[in-house]
Phi, psi and omega in degrees: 000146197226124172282336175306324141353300189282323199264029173259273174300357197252266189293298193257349171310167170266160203299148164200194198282174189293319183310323188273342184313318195315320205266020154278312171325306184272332136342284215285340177292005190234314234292191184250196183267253214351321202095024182237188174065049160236101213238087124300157175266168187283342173282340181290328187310302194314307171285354165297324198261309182108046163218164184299160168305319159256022120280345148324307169292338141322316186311302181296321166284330173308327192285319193282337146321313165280343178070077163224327173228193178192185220261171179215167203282162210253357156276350149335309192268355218288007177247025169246161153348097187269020132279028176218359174293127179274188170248190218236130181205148178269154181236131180299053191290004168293313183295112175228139145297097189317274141001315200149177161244011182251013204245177197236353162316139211274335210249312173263006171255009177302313181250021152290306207304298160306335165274330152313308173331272190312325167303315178293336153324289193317307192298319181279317173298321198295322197274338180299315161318316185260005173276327173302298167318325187290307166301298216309289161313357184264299154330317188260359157253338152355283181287342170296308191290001196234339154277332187269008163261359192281320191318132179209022163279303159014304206285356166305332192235032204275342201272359158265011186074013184229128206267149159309306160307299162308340174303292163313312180303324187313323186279014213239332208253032166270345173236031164046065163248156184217144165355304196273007195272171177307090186282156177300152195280138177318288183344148160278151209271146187282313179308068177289180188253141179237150168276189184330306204275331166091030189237141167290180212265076196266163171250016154242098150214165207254130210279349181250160157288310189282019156256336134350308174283274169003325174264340169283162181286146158319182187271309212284317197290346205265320183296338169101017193284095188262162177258129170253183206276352159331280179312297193311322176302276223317301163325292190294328162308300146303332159244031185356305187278347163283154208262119169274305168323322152297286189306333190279345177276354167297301163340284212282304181303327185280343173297317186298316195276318168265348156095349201269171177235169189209122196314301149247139181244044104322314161263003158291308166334273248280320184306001185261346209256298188298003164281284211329309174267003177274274204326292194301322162300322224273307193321291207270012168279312165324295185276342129346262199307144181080324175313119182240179195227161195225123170313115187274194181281281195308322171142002188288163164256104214220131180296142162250126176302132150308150198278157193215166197025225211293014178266283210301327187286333180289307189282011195240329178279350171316298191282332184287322165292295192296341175303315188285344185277355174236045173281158178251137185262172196284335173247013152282348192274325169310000000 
């Protein structure tokens, strides 16, 4: 988490509609202190807004409409899966509200005063749509109810004691209903059901946070952590013998794998390069130590590894016995 970052989107961004902080917010929360490198995935977004995944994705395009955020490099991500890889966007952390969007300034009530506008634009076309639809639909059941009173087929089935109408009315009359009443809509109900995260239940949402968390970028990847050629003279110099390239991708998994931060990570690198080579001495202090030599038939010599457990355990009470058998007893001393 980067608070400059954070402290971008809460306070100095510029005004915009409400709906979208959340899911700036949650952006801005994975970026690095630039504002760049931020691929949360949409569910994690999702449970930050406390909304569906497609309105995140409404979220996003508005954001980049407005230029508050824009696409970012897509190798950031480039070490998850890519069917489950997200994308990757930078935040226009230049655009600043000097003050604040909380300030009191002539620059900011300049772009309340505008956003406010445009809301109201927005609003009077939304009601204008729906007063227009509204006739539009009024006109069409009209017109509807005035071909069905036209209807005289009905009277065909008068000779079964049933009315057209009344035919119709049957199905109707376990739920007190009548041929004219409002039937229910095809459509699916906007009240869906949300899960835990306050998103809907979609069936790819992941059923734990911790897979969710499985899917955020690491610590080491939000910081942004390169080895520069600096860190490298000083390593091959200090450690000749060492696989640098190894160790740091050794590094980079394990951060990666526990997910921690390390205040800097550059001096965490080189204590990891100076286990690395404290290790790689112990090895070969090991296989070393201890070594003897065993006479061959030719006369040759060739070192043998020392014996380890339960060999090692045989052979020493072994060597403890023969000590004793060639100590002199009391009736060779006679």
């Amino acid at each position: 988490m980067s608070t400059e970052a954070m402290k971008w989107a809460i306070e100095l961004a510029p005004p915009m509609p409400s709906q979208l902080v959340g899911t700036l917010v949650g952006l801005a929360y994975h970026a690095d202190k630039q504002g760049r490198g931020a691929y949360p995935s949409l569910a994690r977004l999702a449970a930050y807004a406390c909304k569906a995944e497609r309105s995140v994705r409404r979220d996003l395009r508005q954001l980049e409409d407005l230029k508050l955020i824009r696409p970012g490099d897509p190798l950031r991500a480039a070490h998850i899966p890519a069917d489950r890889r997200p994308e990757v966007y930078d935040l226009a952390v230049e655009r600043v509200v000097p003050k604040g969007r909380a300030g009191d300034d002539e620059g900011t009530r300049t772009s309340a005063r505008t956003l406010v506008s445009s809301r109201e634009r927005g609003r009077a076309t939304r009601e204008a749509k729906k007063t227009r639809s509204g006739t539009e639909c009024t006109q069409e059941r009209a017109d509807v109810d005035v071909r069905g009173d036209a209807d005289v087929r009905a009277d065909v089935d008068v000779t079964h004691g049933r009315t057209w109408t009344s035919q119709r009315g049957d199905a109707h009359v376990t739920d007190d209903r009548t041929p004219t009443s409002a039937k229910p809509s095809e459509e699916p109900s906007e009240n869906r059901q949300v899960n835990q995260w306050g998103a809907e239940d979609y069936p790819n949402h992941p059923p734990h946070m911790a897979d969710l968390d499985a899917l955020a970028p690491a610590p080491i990847d939000v910081d942004g952590f390169t080895v520069t050629d600096t860190m490298r003279r000083w390593a091959h110099a200090t450690y000749p013998g060492l696989n640098i390239d190894h160790s740091t991708a050794q590094f980079i998994s394990h951060y990666r794998s526990t997910g921690t931060r390390r205040k800097s990570w550059p001096d965490a690198w080189q204590k990891w390069i100076r286990d690395d080579a404290k290790r790689a001495a112990d090895r070969a202090a090991r296989q070393t130590q201890g070594t003897f030599l065993v006479a061959l038939n030719g006369g040759g010599q060739t070192p043998t590894p020392p014996l380890t457990g339960t060999d090692a355990t045989v052979a020493g009470w072994a060597a403890v016995a023969a000590q004793l058998g060639n100590q002199p007893t009391d009736e060779d001393t006679a």
